[in-house]
C-alpha positions, 0 to 999 in steps of 0.5 A, spaced: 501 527 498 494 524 500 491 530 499 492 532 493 490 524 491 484 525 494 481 530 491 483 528 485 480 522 486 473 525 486 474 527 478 476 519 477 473 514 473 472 507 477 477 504 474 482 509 476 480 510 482 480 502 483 488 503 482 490 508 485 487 506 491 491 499 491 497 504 490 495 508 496 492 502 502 499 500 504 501 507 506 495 509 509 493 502 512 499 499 513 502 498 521 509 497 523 508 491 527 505 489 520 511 491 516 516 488 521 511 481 519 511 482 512 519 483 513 520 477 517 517 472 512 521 475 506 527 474 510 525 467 511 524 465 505 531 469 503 535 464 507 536 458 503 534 451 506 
């Protein structure tokens, strides 16, 4: 799937590449350990107090 999108990405304006690099960082950056932390404050605020 990336790389399709990067070689598009040299025929985007600014705005469009803008947004799609905010749609592609969280799967290309993202690690487990910091999902796993992301999931835990979610499940956090799930509870009720």
């Amino acid at each position: 799937m990336m790389k399709p999108l990067l070689r598009q990405a040299a025929d985007m304006t600014w705005e469009q590449a803008i947004a799609m690099e905010e749609f592609v960082e969280p799967q290309c950056f993202t690690t487990a350990a910091h999902q796993q932390a992301v999931a835990t404050l979610l499940a956090r605020e799930a509870k009720p107090s």
